[in-house]
C-alpha positions in Angstrom: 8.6 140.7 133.4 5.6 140.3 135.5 7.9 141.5 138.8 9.0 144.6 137.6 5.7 145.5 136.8 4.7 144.5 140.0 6.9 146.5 142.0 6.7 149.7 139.5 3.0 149.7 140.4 3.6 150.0 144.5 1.8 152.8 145.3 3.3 152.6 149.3 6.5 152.5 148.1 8.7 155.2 147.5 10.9 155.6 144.2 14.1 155.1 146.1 12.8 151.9 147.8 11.4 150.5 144.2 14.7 151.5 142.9 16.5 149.1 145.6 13.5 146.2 145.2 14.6 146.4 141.6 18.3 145.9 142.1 17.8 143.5 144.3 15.7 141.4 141.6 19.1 142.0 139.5 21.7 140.8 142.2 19.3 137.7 142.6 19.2 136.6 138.6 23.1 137.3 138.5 23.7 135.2 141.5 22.0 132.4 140.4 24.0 132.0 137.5 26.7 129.9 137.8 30.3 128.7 136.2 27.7 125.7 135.0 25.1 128.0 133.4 24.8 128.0 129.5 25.5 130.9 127.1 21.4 130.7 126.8 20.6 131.7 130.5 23.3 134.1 130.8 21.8 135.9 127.2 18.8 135.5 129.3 20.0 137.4 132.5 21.5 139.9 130.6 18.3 140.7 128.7 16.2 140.5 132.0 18.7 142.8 133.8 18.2 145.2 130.9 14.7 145.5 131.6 15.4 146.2 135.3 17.8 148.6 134.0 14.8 150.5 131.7 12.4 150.4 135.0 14.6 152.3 137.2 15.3 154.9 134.4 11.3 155.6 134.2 12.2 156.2 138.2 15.6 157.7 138.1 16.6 158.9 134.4 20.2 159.3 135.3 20.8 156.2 137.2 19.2 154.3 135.0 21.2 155.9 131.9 24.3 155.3 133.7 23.0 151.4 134.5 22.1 150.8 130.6 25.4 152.8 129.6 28.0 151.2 131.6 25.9 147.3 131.2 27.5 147.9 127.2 30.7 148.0 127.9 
């Protein structure tokens, strides 16, 4: 995702404020889903939010781990 990448290659930006862009990209593609959105864009959003979820472990290992673990259950 061309975002991610964007905001992993901030150079002003510390880790804890990429961290925060990041999630805030993921609370955006989850509230745009809606009770109207088909089992295709909410596959979609999931897989997207798991890439968000692998950037901020390259930034935080154990946040990110504990994203990625608890996003299986």
């Amino acid at each position: 995702m061309l975002k991610i990448d964007k905001i992993l290659n901030y150079s002003t930006v510390s880790d804890r404020g990429k961290i925060d862009r990041l999630l805030e990209l993921d609370a955006t593609l989850y509230c745009n889903l809606g009770s109207d959105s088909t089992k295709t864009e909410r596959i979609q959003t999931k897989k997207q939010s798991k890439e968000i979820y692998r950037a901020i472990k390259t930034l935080d290992k154990r946040l990110g781990d504990d994203l990625l673990q608890h996003m299986d259950k």
